[in-house]
N, C-alpha and C positions, 0 to 999 in steps of 0.2 A: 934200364933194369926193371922198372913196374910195369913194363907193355911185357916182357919174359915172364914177369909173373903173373900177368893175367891171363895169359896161355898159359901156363901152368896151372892153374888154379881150373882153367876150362876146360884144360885134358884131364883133369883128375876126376870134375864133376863128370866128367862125360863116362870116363872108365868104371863111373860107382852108377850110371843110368840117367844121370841130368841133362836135360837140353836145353839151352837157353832160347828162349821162348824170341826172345829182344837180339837176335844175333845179329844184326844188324846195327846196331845200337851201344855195341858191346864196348866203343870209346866214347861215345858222345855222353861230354858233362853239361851239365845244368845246377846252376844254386850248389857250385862247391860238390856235385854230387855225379854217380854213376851208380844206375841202375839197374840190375841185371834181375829177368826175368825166369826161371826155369820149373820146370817139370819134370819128373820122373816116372819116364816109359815104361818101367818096371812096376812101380805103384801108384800112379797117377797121383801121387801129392806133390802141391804148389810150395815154390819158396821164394822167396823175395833177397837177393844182396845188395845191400847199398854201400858203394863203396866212399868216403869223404877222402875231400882234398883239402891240406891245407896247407897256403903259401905258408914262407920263411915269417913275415911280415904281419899277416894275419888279413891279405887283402884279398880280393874274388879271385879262384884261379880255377882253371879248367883243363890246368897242366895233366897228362897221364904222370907224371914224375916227382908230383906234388900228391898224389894216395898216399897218408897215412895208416890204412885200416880199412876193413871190408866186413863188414856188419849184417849177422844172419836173424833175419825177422822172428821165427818163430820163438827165439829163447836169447836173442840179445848178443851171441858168442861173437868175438873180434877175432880179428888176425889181422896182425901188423906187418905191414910189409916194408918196414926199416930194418929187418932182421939180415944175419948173414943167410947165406947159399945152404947151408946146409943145418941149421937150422930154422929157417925157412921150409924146407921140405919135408923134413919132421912133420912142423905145427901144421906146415898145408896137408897133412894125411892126416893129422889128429880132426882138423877142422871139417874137411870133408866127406871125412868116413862117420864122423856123430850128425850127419846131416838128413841121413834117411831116414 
């Protein structure tokens, strides 16, 4: 279900002008973390999401399935992605349209 919402979340940045810089990259964890790099073609401003995982347990995990939250640099804003389907797709267009 978090691998559908990370393409989600990548076709919506895409639809509002974000490319991710890191597409490559766009699963690989590190330190509990996924980092996703982008810029927007339209205005040339840099943003940074880090996404956290965190096991049942509280032990290192670099599960896609284990994201709780995706974290935008310039002003702190979450989005959890424990949420249902639909609203889920709400907060991801609330999220991503106050991104530009």
């Amino acid at each position: 279900m978090n691998k559908e919402k990370l393409f989600d979340l990548k076709e919506a940045l895409e639809i509002s002008g974000w490319s991710l810089i890191n597409e490559n990259e766009m699963f690989s964890a590190a330190d509990d973390r996924i980092e996703w790099l982008l810029v927007n073609e339209r205005t040339s401003n840099k943003e940074t999401y880090t996404f956290y995982l965190f096991n049942d347990l509280g032990k290192r995990t670099e599960k896609i399935s284990d994201i709780l939250y995706v974290r935008r640099s310039k002003d702190n804003v979450r989005l959890y992605f424990d949420q249902d389907r639909s609203y889920w797709k709400k907060e991801l267009n609330r999220f991503v349209y106050s991104t530009a």
